[in-house]
CHARMM-style PDB file with segment names, atoms N, HN, CA, C and O in Angstrom:
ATOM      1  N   UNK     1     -12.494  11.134  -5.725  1.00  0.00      PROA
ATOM      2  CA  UNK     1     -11.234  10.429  -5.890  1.00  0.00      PROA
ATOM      3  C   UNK     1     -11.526   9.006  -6.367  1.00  0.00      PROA
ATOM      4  O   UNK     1     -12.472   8.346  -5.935  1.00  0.00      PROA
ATOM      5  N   UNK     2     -10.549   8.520  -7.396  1.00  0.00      PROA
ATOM      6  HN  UNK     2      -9.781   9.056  -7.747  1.00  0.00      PROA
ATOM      7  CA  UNK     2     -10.831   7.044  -7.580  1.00  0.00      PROA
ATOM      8  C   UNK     2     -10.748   6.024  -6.991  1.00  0.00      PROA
ATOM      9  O   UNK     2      -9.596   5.959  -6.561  1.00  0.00      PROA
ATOM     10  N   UNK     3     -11.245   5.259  -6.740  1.00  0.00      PROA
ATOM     11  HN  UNK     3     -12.181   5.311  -7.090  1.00  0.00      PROA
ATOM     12  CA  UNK     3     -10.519   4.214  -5.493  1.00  0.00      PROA
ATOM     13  C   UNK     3     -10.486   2.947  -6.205  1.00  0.00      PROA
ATOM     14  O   UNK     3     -11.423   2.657  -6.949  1.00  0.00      PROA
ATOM     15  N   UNK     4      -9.346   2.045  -6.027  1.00  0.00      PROA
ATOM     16  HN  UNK     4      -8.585   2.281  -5.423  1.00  0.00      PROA
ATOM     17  CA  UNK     4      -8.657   0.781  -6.562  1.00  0.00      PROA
ATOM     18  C   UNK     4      -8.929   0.202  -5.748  1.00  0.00      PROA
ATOM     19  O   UNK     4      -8.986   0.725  -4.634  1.00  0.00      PROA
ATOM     20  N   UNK     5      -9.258  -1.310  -5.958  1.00  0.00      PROA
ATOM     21  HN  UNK     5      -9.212  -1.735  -6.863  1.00  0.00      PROA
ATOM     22  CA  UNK     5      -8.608  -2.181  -5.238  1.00  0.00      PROA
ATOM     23  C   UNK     5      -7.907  -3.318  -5.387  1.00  0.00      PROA
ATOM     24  O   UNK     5      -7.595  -3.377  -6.576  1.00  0.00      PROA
ATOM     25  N   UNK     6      -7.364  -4.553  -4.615  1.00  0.00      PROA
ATOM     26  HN  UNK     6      -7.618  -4.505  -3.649  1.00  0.00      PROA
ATOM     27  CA  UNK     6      -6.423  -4.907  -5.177  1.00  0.00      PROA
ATOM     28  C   UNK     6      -6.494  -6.932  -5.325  1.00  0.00      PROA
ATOM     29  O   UNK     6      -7.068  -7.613  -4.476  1.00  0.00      PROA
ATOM     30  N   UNK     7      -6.014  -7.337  -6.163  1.00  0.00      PROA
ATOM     31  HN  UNK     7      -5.548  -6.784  -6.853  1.00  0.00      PROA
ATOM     32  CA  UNK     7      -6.828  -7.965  -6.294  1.00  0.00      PROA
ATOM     33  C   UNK     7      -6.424  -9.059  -5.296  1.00  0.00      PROA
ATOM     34  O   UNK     7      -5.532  -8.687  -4.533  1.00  0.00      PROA
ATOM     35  N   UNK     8      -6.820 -10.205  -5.126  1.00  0.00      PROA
ATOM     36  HN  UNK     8      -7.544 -10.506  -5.745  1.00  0.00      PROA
ATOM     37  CA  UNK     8      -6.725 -11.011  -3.556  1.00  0.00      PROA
ATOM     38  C   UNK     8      -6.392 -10.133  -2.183  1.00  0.00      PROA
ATOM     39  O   UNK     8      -5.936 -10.580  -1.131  1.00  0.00      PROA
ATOM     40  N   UNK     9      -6.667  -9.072  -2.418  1.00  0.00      PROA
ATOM     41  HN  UNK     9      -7.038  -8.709  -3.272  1.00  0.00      PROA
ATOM     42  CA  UNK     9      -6.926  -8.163  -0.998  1.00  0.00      PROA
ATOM     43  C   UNK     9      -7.910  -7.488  -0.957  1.00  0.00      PROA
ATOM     44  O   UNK     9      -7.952  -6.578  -0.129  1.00  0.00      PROA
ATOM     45  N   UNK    10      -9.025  -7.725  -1.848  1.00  0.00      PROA
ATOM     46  HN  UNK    10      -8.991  -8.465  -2.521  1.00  0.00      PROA
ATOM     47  CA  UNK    10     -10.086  -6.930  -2.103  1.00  0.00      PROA
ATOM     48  C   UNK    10     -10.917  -6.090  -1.028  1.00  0.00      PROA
ATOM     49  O   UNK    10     -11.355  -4.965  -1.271  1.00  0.00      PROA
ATOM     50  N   UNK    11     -11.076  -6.711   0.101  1.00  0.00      PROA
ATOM     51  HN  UNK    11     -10.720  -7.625   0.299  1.00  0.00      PROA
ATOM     52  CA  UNK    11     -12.036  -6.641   1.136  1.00  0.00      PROA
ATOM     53  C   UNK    11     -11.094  -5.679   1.959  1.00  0.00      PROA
ATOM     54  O   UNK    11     -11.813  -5.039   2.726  1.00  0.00      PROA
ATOM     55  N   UNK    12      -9.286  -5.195   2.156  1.00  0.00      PROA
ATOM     56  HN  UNK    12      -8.702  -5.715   1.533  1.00  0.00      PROA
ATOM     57  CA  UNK    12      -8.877  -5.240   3.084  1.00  0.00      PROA
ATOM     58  C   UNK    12      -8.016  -4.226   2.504  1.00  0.00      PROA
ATOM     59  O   UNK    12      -7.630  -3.340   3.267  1.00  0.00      PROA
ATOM     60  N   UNK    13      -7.660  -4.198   1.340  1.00  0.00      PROA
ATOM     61  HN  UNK    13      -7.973  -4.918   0.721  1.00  0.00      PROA
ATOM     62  CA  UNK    13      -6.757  -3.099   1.051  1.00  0.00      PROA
ATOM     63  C   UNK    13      -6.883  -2.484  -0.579  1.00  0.00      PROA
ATOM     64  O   UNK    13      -6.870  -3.065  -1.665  1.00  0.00      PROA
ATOM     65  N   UNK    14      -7.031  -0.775  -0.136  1.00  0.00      PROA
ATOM     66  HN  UNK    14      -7.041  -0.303   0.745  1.00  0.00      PROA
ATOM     67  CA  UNK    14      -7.620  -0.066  -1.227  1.00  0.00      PROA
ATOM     68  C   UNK    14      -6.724   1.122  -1.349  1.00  0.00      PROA
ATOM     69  O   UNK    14      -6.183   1.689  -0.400  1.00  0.00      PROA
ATOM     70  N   UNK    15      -6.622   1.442  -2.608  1.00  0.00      PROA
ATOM     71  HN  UNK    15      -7.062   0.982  -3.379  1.00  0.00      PROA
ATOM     72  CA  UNK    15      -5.878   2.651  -2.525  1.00  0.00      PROA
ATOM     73  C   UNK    15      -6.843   3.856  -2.947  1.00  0.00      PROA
ATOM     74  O   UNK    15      -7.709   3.357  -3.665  1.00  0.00      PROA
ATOM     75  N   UNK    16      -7.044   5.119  -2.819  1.00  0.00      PROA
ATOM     76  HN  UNK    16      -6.340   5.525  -2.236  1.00  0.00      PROA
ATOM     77  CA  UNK    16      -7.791   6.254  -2.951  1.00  0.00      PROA
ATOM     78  C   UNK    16      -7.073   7.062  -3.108  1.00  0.00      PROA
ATOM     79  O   UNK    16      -6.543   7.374  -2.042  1.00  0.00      PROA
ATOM     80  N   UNK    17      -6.597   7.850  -4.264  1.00  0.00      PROA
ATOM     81  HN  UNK    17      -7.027   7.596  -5.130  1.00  0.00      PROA
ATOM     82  CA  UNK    17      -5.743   8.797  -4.878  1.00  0.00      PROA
ATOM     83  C   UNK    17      -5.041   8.372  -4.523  1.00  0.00      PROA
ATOM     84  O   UNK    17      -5.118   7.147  -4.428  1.00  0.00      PROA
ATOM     85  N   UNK    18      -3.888   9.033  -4.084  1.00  0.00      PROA
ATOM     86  HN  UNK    18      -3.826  10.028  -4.161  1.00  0.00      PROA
ATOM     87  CA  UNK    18      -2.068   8.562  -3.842  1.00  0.00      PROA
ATOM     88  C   UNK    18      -1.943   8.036  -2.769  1.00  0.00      PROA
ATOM     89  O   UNK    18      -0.858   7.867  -2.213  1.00  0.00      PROA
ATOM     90  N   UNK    19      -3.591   7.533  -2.102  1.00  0.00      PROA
ATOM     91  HN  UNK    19      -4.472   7.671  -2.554  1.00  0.00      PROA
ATOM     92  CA  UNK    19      -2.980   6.843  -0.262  1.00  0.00      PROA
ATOM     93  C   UNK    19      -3.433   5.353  -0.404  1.00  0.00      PROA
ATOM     94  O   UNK    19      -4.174   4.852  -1.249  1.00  0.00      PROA
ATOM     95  N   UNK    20      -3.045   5.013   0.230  1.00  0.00      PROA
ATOM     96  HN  UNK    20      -2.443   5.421   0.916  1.00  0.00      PROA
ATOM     97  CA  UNK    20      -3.054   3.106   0.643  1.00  0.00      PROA
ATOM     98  C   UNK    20      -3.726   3.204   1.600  1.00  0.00      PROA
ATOM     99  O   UNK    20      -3.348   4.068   2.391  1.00  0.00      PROA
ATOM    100  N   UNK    21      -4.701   2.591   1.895  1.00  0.00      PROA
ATOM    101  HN  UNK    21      -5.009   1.889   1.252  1.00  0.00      PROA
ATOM    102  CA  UNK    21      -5.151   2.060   3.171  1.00  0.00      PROA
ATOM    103  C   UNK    21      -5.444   0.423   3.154  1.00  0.00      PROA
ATOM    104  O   UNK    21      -5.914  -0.316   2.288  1.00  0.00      PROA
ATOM    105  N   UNK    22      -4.909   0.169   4.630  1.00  0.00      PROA
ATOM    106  HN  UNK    22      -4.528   0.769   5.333  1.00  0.00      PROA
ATOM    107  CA  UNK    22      -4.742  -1.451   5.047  1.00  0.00      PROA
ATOM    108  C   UNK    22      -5.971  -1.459   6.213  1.00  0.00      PROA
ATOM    109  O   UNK    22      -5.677  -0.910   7.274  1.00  0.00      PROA
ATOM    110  N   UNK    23      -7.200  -1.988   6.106  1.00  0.00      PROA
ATOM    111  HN  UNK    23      -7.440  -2.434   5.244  1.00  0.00      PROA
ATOM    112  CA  UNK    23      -8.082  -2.133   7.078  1.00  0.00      PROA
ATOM    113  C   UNK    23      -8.161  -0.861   7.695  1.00  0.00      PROA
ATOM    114  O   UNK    23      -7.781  -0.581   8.831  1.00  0.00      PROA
ATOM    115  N   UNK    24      -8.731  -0.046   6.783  1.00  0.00      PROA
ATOM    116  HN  UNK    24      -9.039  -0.274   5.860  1.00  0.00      PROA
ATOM    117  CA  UNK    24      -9.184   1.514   6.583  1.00  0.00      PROA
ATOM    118  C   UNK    24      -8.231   2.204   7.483  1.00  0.00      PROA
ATOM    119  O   UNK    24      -8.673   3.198   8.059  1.00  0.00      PROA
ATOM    120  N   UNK    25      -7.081   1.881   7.694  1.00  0.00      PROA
ATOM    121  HN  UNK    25      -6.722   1.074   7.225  1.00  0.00      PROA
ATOM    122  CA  UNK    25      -5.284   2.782   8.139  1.00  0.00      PROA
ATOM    123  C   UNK    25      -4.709   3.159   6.634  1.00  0.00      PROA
ATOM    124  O   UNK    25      -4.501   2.444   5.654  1.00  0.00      PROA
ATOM    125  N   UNK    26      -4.549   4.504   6.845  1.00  0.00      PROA
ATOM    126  HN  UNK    26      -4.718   5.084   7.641  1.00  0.00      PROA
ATOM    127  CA  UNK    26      -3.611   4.621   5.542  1.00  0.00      PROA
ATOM    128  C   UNK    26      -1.779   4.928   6.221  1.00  0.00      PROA
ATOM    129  O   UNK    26      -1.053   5.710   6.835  1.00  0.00      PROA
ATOM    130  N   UNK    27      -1.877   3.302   5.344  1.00  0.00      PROA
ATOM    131  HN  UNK    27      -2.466   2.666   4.845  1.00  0.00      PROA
ATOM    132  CA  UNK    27       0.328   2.729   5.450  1.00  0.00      PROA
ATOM    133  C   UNK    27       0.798   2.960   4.445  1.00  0.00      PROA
ATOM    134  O   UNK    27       1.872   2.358   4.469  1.00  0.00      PROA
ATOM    135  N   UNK    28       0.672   3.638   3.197  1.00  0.00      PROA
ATOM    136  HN  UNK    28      -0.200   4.126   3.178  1.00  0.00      PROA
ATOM    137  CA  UNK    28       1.709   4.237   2.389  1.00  0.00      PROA
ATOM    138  C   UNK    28       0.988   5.282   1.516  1.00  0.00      PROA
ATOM    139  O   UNK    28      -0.234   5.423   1.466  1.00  0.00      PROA
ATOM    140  N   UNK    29       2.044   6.106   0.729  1.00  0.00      PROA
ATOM    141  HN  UNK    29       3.037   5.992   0.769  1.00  0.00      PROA
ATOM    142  CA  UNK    29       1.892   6.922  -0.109  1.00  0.00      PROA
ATOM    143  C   UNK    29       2.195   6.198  -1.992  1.00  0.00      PROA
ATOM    144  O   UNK    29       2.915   5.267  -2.352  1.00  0.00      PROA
ATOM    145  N   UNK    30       1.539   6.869  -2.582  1.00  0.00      PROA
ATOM    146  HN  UNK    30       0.953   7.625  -2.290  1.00  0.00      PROA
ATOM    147  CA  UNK    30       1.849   6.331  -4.115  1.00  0.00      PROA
ATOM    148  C   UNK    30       2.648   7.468  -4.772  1.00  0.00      PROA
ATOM    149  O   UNK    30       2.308   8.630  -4.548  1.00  0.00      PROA
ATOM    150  N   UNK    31       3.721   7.187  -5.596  1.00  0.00      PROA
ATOM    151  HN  UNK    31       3.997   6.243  -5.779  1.00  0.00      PROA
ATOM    152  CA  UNK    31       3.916   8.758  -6.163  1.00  0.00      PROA
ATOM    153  C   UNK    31       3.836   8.359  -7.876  1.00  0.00      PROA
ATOM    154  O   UNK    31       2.931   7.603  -8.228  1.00  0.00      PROA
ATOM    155  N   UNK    32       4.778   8.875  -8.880  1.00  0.00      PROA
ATOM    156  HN  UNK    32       5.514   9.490  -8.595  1.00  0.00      PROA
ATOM    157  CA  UNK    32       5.099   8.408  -9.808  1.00  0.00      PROA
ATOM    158  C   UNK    32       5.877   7.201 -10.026  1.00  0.00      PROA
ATOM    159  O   UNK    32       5.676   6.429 -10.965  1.00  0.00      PROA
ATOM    160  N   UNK    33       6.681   7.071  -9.224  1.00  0.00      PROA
ATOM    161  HN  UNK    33       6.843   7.698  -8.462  1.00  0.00      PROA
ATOM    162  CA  UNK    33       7.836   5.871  -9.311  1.00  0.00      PROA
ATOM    163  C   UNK    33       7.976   4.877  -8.448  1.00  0.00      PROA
ATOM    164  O   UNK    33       8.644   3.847  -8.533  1.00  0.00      PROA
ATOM    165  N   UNK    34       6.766   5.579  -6.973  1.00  0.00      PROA
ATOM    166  HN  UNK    34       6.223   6.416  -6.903  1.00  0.00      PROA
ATOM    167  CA  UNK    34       7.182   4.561  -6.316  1.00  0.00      PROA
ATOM    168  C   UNK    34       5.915   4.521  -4.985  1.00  0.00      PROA
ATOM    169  O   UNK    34       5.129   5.464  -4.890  1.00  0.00      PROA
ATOM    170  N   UNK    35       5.836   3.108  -3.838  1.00  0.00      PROA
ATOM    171  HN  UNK    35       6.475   2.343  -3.915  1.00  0.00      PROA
ATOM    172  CA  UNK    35       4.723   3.221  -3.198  1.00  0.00      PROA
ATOM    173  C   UNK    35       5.881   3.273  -2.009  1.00  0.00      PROA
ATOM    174  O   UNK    35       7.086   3.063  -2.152  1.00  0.00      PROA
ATOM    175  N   UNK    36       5.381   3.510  -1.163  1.00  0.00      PROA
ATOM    176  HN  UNK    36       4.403   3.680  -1.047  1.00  0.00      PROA
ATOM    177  CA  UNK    36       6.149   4.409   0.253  1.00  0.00      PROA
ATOM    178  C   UNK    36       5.395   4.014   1.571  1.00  0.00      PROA
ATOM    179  O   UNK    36       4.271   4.415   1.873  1.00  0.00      PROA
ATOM    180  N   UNK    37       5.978   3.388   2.119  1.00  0.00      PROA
ATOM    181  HN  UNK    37       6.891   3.063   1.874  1.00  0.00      PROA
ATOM    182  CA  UNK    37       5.599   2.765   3.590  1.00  0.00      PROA
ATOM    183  C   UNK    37       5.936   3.556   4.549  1.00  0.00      PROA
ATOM    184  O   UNK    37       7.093   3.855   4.845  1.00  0.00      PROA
ATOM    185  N   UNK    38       4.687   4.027   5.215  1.00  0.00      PROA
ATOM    186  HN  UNK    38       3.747   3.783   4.974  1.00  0.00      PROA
ATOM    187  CA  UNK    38       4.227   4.779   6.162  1.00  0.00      PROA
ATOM    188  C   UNK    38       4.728   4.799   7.775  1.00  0.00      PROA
ATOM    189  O   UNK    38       4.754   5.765   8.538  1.00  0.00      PROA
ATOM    190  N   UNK    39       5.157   3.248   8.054  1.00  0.00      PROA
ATOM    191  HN  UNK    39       5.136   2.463   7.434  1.00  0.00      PROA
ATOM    192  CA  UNK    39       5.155   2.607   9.459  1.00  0.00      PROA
ATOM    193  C   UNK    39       5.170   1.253   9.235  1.00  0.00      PROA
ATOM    194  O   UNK    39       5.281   0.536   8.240  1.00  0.00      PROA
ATOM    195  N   UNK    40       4.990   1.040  10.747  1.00  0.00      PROA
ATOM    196  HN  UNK    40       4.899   1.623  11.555  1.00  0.00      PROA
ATOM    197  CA  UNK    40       5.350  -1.088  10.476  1.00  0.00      PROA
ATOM    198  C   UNK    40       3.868  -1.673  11.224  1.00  0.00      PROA
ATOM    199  O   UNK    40       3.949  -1.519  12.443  1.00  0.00      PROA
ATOM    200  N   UNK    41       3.269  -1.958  11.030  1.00  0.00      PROA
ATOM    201  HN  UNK    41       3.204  -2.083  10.040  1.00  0.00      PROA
ATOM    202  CA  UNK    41       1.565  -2.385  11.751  1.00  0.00      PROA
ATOM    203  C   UNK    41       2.225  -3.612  12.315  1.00  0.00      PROA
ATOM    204  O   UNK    41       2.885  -3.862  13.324  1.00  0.00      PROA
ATOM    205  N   UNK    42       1.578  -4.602  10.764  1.00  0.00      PROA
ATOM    206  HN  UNK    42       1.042  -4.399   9.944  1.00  0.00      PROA
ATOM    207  CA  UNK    42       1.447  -6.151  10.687  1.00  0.00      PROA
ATOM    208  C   UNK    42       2.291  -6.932   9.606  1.00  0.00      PROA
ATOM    209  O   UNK    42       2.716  -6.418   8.571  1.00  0.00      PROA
ATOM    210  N   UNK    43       2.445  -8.030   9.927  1.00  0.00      PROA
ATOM    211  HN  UNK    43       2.100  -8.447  10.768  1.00  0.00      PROA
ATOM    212  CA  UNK    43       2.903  -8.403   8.029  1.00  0.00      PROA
ATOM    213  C   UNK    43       1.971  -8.696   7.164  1.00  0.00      PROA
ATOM    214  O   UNK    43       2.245  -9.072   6.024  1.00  0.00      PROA
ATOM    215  N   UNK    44       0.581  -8.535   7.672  1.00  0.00      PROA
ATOM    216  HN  UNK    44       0.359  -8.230   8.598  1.00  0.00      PROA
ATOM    217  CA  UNK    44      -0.489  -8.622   6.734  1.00  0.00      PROA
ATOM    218  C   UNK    44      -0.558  -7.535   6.179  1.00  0.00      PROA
ATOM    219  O   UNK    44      -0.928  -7.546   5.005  1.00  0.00      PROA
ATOM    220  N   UNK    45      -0.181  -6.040   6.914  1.00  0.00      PROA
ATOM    221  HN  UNK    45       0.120  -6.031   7.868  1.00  0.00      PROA
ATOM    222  CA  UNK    45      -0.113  -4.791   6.371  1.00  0.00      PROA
ATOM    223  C   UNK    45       0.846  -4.842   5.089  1.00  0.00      PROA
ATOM    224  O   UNK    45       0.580  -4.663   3.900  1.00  0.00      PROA
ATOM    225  N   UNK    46       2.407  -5.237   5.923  1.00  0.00      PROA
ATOM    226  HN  UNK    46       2.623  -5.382   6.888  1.00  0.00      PROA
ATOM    227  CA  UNK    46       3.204  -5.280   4.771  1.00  0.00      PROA
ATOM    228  C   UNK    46       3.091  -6.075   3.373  1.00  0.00      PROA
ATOM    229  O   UNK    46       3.569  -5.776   2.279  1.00  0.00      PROA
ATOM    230  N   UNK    47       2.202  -7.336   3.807  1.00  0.00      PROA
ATOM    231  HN  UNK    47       1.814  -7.580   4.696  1.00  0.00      PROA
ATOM    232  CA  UNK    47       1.801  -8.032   2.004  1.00  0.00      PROA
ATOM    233  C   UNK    47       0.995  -7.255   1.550  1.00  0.00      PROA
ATOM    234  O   UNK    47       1.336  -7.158   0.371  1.00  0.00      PROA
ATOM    235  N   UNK    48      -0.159  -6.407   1.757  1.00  0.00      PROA
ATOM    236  HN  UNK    48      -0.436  -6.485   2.715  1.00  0.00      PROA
ATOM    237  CA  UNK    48      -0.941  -5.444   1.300  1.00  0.00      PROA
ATOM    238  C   UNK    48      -0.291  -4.276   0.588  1.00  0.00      PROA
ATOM    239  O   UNK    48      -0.877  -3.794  -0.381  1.00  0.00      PROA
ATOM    240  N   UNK    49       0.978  -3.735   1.021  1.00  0.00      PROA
ATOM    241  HN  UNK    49       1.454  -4.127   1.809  1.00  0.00      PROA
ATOM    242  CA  UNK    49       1.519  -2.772   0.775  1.00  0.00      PROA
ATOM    243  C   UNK    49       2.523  -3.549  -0.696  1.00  0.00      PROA
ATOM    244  O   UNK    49       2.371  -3.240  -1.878  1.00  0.00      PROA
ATOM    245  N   UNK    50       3.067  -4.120  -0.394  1.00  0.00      PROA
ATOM    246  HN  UNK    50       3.190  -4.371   0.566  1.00  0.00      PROA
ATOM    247  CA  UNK    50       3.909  -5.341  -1.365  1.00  0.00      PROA
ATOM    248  C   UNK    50       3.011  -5.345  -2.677  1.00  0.00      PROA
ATOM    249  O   UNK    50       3.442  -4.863  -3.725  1.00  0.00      PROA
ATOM    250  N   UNK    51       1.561  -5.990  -2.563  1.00  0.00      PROA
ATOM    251  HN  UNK    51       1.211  -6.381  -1.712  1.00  0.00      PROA
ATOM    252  CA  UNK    51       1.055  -6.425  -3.732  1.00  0.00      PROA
ATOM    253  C   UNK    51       0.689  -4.836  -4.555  1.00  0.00      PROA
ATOM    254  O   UNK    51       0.675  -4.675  -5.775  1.00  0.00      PROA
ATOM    255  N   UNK    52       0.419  -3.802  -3.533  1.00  0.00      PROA
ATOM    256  HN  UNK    52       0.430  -3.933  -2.542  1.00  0.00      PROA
ATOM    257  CA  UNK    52      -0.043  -2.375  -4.673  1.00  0.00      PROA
ATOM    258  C   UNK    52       1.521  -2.396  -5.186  1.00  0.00      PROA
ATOM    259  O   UNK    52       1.796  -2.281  -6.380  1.00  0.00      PROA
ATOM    260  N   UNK    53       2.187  -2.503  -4.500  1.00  0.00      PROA
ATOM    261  HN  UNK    53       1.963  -2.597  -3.530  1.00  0.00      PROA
ATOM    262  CA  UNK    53       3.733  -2.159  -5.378  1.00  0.00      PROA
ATOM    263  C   UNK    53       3.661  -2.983  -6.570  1.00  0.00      PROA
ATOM    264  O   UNK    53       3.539  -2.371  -7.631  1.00  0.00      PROA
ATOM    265  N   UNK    54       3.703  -4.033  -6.600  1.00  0.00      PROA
ATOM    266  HN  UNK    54       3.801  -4.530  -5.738  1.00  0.00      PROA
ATOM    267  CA  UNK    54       3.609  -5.171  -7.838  1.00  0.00      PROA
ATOM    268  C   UNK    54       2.579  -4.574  -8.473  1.00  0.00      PROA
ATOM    269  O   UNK    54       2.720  -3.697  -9.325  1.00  0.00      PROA
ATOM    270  N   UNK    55       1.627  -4.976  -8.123  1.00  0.00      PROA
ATOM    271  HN  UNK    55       1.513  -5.688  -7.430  1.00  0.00      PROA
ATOM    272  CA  UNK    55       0.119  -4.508  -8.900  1.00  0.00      PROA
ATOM    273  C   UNK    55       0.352  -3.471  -9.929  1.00  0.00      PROA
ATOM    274  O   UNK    55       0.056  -3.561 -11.121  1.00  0.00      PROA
ATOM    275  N   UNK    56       0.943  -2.431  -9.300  1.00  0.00      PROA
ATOM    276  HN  UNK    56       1.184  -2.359  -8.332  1.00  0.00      PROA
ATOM    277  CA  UNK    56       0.973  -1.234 -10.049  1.00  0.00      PROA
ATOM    278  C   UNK    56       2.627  -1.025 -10.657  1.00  0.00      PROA
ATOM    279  O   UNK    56       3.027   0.121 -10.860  1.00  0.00      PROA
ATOM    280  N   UNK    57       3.295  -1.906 -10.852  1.00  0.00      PROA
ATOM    281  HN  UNK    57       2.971  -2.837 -10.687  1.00  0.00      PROA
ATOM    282  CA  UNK    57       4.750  -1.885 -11.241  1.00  0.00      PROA
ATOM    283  C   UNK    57       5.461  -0.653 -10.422  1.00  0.00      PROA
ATOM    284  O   UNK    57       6.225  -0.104 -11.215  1.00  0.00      PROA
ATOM    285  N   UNK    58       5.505  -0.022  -9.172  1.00  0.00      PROA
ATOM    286  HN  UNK    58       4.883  -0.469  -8.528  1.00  0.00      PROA
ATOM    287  CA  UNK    58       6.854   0.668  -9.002  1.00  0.00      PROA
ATOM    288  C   UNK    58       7.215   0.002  -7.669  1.00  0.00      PROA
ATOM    289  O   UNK    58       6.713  -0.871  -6.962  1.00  0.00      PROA
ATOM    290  N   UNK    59       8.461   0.903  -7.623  1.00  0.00      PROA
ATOM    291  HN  UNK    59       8.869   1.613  -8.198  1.00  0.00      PROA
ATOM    292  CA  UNK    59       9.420   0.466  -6.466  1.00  0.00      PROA
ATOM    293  C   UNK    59       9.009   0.559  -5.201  1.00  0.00      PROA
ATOM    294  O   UNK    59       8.278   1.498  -4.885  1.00  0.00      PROA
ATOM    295  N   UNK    60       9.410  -0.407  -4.250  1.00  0.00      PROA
ATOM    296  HN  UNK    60      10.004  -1.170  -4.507  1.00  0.00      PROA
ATOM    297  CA  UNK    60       8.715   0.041  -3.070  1.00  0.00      PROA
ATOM    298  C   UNK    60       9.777   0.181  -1.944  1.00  0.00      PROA
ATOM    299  O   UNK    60      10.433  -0.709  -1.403  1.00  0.00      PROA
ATOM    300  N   UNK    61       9.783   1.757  -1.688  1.00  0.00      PROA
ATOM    301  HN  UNK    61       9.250   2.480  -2.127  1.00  0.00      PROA
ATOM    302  CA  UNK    61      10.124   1.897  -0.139  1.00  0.00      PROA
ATOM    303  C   UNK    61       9.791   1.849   1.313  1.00  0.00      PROA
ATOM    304  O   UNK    61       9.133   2.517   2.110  1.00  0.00      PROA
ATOM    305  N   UNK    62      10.684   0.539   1.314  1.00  0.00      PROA
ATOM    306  HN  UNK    62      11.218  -0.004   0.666  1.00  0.00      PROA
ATOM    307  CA  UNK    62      10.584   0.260   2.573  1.00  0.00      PROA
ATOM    308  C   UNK    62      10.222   1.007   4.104  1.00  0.00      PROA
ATOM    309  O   UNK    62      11.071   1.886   4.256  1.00  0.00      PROA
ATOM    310  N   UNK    63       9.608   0.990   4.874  1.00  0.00      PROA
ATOM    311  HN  UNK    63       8.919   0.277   4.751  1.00  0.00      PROA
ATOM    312  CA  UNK    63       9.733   1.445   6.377  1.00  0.00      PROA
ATOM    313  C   UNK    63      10.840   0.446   6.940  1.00  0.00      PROA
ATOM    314  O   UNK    63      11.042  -0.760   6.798  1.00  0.00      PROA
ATOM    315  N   UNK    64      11.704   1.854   7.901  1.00  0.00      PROA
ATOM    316  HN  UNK    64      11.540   2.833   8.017  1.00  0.00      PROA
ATOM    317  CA  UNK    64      13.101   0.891   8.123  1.00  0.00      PROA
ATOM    318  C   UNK    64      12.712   0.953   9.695  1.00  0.00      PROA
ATOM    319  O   UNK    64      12.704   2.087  10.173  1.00  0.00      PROA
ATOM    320  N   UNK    65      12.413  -0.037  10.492  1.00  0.00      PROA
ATOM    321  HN  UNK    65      12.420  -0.959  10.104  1.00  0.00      PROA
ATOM    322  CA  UNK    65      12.097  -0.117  11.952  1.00  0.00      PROA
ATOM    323  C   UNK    65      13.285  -0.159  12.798  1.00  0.00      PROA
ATOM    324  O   UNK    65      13.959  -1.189  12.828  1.00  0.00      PROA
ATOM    325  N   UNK    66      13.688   1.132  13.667  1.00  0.00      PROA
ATOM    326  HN  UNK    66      13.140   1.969  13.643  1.00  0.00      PROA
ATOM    327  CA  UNK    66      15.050   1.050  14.749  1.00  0.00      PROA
ATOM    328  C   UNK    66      14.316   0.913  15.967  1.00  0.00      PROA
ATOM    329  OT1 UNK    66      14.913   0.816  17.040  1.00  0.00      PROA
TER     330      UNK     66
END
């Protein structure tokens, strides 16, 4: 599998085929259109998850915390 990483998160957040991992946790999915949040960790998780969305231009769905 290829693995990315990203850039000013280099050390901490990588994606490997269609999964995200944040400090080797995988918190989202990648699809065609869009990156997909898994759960709610940290907000360091969530800027990690934020920048593959940018990085890679698609939409990002949110994790909605009740």
């Amino acid at each position: 599998m290829n693995k990315e990483y990203f850039k000013r998160y280099t050390a901490n957040c990588v994606s490997i085929g269609t999964r995200v991992y944040s400090y080797e946790t995988h918190v989202a999915d990648i699809s065609d259109t869009f990156v997909t949040e898994l759960g709610w960790w940290s907000q360091t998780t969530t800027k990690h998850v934020k920048r593959v969305a940018n990085e890679l231009g698609l939409t990002l769905k949110k994790y909605i915390r009740s």
